[in-house]
C-alpha positions in Angstrom: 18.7 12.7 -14.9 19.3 10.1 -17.8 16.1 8.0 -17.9 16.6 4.0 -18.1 16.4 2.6 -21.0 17.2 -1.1 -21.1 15.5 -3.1 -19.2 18.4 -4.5 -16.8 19.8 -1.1 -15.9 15.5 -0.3 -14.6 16.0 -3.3 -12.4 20.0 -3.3 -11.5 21.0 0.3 -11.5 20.5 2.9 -8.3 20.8 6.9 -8.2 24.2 8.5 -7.4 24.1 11.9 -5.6 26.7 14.3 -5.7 26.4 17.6 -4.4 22.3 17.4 -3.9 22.0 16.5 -7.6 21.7 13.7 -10.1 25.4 12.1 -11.1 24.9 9.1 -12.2 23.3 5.0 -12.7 25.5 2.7 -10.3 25.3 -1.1 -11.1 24.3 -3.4 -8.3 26.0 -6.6 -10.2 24.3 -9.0 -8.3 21.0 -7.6 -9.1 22.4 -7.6 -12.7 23.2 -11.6 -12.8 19.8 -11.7 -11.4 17.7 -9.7 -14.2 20.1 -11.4 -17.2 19.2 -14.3 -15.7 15.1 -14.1 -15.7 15.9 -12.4 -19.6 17.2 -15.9 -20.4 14.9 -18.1 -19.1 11.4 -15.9 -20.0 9.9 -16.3 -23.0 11.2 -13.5 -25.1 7.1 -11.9 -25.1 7.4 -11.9 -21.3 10.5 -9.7 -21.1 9.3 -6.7 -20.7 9.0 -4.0 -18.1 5.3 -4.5 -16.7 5.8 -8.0 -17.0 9.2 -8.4 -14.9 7.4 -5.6 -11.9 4.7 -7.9 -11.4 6.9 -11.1 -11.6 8.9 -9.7 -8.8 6.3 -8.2 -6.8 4.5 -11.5 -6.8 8.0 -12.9 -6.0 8.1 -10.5 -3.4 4.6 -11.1 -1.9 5.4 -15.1 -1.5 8.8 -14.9 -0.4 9.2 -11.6 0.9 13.2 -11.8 -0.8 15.7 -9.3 -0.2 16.6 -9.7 -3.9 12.9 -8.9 -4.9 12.9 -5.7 -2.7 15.7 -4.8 -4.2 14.8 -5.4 -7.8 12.0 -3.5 -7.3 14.1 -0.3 -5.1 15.9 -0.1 -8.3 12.9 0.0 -10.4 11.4 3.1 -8.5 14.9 5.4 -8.4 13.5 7.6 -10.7 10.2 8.3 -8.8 11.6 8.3 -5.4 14.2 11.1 -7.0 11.6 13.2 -8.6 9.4 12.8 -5.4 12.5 13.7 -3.6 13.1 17.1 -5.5 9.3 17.9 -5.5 8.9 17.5 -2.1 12.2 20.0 -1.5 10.8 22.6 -3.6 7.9 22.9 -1.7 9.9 23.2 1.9 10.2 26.3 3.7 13.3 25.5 5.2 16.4 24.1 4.6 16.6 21.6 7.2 15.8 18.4 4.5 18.0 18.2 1.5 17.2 16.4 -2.1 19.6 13.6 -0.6 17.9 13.4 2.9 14.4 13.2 1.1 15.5 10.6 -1.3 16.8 8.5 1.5 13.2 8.4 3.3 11.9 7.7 -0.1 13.9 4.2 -0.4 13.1 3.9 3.4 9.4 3.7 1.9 10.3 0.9 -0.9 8.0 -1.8 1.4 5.2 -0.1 2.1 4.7 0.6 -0.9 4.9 -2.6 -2.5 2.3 -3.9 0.7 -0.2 -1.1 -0.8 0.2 -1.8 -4.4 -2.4 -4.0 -5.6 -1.7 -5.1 -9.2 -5.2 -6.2 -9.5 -6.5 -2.9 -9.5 -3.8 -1.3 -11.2 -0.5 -3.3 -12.9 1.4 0.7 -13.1 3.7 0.0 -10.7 5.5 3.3 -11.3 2.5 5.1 -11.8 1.3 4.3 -7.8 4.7 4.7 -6.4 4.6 8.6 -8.1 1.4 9.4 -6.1 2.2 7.1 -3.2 5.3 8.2 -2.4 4.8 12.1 -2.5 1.8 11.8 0.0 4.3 9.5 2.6 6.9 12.1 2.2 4.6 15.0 3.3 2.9 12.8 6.3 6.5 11.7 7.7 8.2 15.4 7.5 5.4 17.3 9.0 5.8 14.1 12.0 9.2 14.9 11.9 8.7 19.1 12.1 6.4 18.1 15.1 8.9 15.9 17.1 10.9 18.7 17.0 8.9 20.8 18.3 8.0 18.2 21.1 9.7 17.7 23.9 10.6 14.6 25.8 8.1 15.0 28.3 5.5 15.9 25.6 6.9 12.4 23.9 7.0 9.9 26.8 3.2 11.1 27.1 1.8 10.2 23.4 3.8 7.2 22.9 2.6 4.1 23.3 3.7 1.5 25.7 3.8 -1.0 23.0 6.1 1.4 20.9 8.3 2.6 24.0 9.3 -1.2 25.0 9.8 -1.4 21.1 12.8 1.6 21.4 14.0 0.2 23.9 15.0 -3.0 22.5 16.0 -1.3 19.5 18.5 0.5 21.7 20.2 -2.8 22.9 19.2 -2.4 26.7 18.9 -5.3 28.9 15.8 -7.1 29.9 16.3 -6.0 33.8 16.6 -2.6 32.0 14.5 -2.3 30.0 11.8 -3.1 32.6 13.2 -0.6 34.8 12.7 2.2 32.2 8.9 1.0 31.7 8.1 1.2 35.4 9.9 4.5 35.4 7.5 6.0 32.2 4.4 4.2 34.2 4.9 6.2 37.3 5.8 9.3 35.5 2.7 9.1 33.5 0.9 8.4 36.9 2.0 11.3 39.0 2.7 13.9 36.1 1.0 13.2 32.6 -2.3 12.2 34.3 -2.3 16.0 36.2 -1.6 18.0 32.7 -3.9 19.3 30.6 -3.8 17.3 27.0 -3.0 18.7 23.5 0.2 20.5 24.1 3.1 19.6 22.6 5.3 21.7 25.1 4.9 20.1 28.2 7.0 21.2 30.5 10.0 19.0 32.9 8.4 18.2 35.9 9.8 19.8 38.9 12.1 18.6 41.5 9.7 17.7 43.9 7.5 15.9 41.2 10.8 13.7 40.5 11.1 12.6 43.9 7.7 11.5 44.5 8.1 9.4 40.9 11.4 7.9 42.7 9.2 7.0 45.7 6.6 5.5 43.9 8.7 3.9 41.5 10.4 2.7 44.6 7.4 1.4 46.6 6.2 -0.5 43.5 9.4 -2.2 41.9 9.1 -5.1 44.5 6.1 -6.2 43.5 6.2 -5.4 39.3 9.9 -6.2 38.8 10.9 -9.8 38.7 14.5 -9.4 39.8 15.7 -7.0 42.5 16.4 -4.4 42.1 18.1 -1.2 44.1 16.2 2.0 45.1 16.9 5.1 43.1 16.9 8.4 43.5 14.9 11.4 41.2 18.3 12.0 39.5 18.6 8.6 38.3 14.8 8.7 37.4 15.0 11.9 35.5 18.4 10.6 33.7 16.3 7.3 32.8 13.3 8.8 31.1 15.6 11.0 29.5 17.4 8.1 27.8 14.3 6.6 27.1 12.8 9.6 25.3 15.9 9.5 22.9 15.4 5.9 22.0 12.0 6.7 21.4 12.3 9.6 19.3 15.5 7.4 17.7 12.6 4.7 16.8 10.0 6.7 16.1 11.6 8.9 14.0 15.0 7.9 13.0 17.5 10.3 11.1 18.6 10.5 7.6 21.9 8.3 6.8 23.2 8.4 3.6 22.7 5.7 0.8 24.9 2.9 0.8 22.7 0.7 -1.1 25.1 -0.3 -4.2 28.4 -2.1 -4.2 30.8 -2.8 -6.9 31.5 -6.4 -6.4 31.8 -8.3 -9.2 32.5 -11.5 -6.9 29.5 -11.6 -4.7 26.8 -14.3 -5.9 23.4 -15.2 -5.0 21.5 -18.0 -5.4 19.6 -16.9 -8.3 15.7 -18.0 -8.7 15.2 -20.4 -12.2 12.7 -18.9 -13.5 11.9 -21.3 -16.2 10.6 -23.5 -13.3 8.6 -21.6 -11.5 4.8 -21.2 -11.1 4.3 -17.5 -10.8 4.7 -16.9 -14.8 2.1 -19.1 -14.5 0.1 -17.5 -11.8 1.1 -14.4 -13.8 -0.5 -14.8 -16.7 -3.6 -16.2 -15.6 -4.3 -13.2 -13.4 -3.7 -11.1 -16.6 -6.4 -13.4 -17.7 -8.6 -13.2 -15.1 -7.7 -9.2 -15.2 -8.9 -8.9 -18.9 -12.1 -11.1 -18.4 -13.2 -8.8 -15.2 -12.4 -5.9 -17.7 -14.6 -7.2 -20.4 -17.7 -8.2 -17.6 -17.4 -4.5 -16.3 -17.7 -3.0 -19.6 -20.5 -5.2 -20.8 -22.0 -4.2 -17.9 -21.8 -0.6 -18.6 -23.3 -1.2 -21.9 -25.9 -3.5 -20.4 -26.5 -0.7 -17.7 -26.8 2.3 -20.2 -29.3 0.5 -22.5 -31.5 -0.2 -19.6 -31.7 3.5 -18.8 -32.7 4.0 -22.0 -35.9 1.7 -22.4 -38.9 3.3 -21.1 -40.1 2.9 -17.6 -42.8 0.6 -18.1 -40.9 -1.9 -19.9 -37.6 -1.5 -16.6 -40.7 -2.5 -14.2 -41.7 -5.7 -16.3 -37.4 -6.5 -16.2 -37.5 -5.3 -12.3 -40.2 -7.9 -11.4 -39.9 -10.5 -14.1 -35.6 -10.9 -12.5 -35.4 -9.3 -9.9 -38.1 -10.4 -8.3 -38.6 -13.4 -9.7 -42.6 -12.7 -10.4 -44.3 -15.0 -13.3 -46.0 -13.3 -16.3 -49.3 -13.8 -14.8 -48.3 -12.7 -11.8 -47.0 -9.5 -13.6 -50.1 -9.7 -15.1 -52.1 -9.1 -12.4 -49.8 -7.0 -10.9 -49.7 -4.3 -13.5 -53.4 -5.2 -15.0 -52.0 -5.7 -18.7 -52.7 -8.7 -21.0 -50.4 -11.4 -20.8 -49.8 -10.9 -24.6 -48.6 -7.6 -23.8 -46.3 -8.4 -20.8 -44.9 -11.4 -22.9 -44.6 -9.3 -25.8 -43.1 -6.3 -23.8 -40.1 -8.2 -22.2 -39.2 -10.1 -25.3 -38.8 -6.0 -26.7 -37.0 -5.2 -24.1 -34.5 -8.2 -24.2 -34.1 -7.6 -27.6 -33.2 -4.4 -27.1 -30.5 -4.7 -24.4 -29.0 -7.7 -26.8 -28.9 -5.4 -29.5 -26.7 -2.9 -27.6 -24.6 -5.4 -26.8 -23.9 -6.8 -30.0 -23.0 -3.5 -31.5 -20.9 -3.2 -28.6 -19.2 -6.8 -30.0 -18.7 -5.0 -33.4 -17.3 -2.0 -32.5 -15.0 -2.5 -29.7 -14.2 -6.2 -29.3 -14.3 -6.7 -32.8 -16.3 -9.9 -32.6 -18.0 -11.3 -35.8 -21.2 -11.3 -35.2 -22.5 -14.9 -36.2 -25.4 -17.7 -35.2 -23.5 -19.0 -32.6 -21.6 -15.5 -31.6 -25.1 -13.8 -31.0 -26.1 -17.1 -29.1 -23.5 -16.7 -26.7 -24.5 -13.1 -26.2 -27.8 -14.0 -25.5 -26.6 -16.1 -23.1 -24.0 -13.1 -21.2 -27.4 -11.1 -21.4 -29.5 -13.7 -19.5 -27.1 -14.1 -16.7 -26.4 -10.4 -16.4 -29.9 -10.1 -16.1 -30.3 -12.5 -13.4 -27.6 -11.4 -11.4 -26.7 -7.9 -12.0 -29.8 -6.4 -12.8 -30.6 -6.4 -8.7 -27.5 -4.6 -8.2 -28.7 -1.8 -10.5 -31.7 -1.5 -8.7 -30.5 -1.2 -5.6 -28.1 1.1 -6.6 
């Protein structure tokens, strides 16, 4: 596979298969407009690839746009493909190709952007490759079992929130559709309720089991069907729940169809978001902001952290009850039985300490000249660390 290189083909461009394999970037044009567009209007230091993910993933999490999804589809080809062929060489059977993988891969495009959360991580990519190998393995070892499970073993796990679900999804009626349901409630009555659990072979219930599901199925549908309805016999029973545990296994589990995600049509136009006007390169940026200052407070608070381990036990105590506990010198004092010359003296040490760490942290990694009004302002970040975090690193 030729990797992207240019950042409208990463958000315009989808995988062609051809005989299992690789054969080549297809343009989605409208997709295309859409990216040259945002190219435009961003300032040129904000058109780049992390950038442009989390502008549409934001766009995506506000709007929940088709064009967003689909921006961010394209974006992921290249890990839903390798996904796809990892996850095939790893099958013992033949029954999933590289195409039929990569299809439940794209099928996955949403749930994945639900999960990502760009404040913990802004990789989009770099979740989607871990992400996306683990939902492979979870939905064709479901798969491998609703094969093995038979539609008596399925009508008993599934729920009856899920089975009215199918059955919409298969286009019955509503007189139908409640029907079926009353049908699966007396099955489960007379037959599931009398089977041991766990198996995913359960048997067809026999003949005489149908027809006393008919007759209870008949007894009750005048009083938990709204409309009237005629009697019916065990065949039409059986041929009912039969139908229903295909829409159910259709819903539950529906098959591979190939990709028809790209079209060649260079006269199909969107309306095409301006982004010059809108707020979320605003929103953006501060949360890249707000990303770098919690980045900054954690590491001073590993530095903070480490120096405190390092001062000797007496001189943590004095800390511990002087902040955390909120104890005066004399109460220390008394608590500890030292001289209030020596407790005063001993926590101005210590503070010293932990601000020394911390401006030679400054110097060497944040590259912050260390002047009157610099090491003020770190005395300052020490005081209220050491009012509000040092408790946490007690407890802990």
């Amino acid at each position: 596979m030729r990797p992207r290189q240019q950042i409208t083909d990463m958000f315009s461009t989808f995988v062609q298969l051809q005989g299992d394999r690789f054969s080549k970037w297809l343009t989605d044009t409208r997709l295309r407009l859409s990216i040259q567009n945002c190219l435009q209007h961003f300032p040129e230091t904000y058109n780049s690839e992390n950038f442009l993910t989390l502008y549409w993933h934001k766009h995506w999490q506000n709007q929940s746009t088709s064009l967003a999804k689909m921006h961010l589809s394209a974006y992921l080809q290249e890990q839903f493909y390798w996904a796809a062929q990892a996850t095939v060489a790893k099958l013992t059977s033949s029954q999933y190709s590289l195409a039929d993988c990569f299809q439940l891969a794209n099928a996955e495009v949403e749930s994945i952007l639900k999960e990502f959360n760009p404040n913990i991580s802004n990789n989009l990519k770099a979740y989607a490759s871990m992400a996306i190998l683990s939902r492979l393995r979870d939905i064709l070892r479901q798969r491998r079992e609703a094969d093995f499970c038979t539609d008596w073993s399925l009508l008993r796990k599934v729920s009856k929130k899920q089975l009215l679900a199918a059955l919409n999804q298969a286009g019955l009626s509503p007189v139908s559709i409640a029907q079926y349901r009353l049908a699966w409630t007396c099955f489960k009555q007379l037959y599931v309720h009398n089977q041991p659990g766990g198996t995913g072979k359960l048997a067809e219930p026999s003949h005489q089991v149908w027809e006393a599901i008919a007759n209870l199925y008949n007894s009750e549908r005048q009083s938990q069907l709204t409309q009237a309805t005629k009697q019916c016999n065990a065949d039409t029973i059986k041929q009912w729940l039969t139908q229903t545990a295909m829409s159910v296994r259709t819903y539950l589990y529906p098959p591979v169809i190939s990709l028809n995600i790209t079209k060649d049509d260079t006269n199909i136009m969107l309306d095409l978001p301006d982004p010059s006007s809108d707020s979320l390169i605003a929103e953006l940026i501060a949360e890249e902001d707000a990303r770098n200052r919690a980045n900054q407070q954690n590491q001073i608070n590993n530095v903070l952290s480490n120096a405190l381990q390092l001062l000797d036990a007496q001189s943590q105590e004095l800390l511990k009850l002087y902040y955390q506990q909120g104890q005066t010198q004399l109460q220390i004092v008394q608590h500890l039985r030292l001289s209030q010359p020596t407790v005063s003296r001993r926590l101005v040490k210590a503070r010293e300490s932990l601000l020394a760490a911390l401006i030679k942290w400054s110097q060497e990694t944040v590259n912050i000249s260390v002047t009157s009004n610099q090491i003020k302002d770190l005395s300052t970040a020490l005081e209220e660390w050491l009012k509000n975090h040092l408790i946490v690193n007690y407890e802990l």
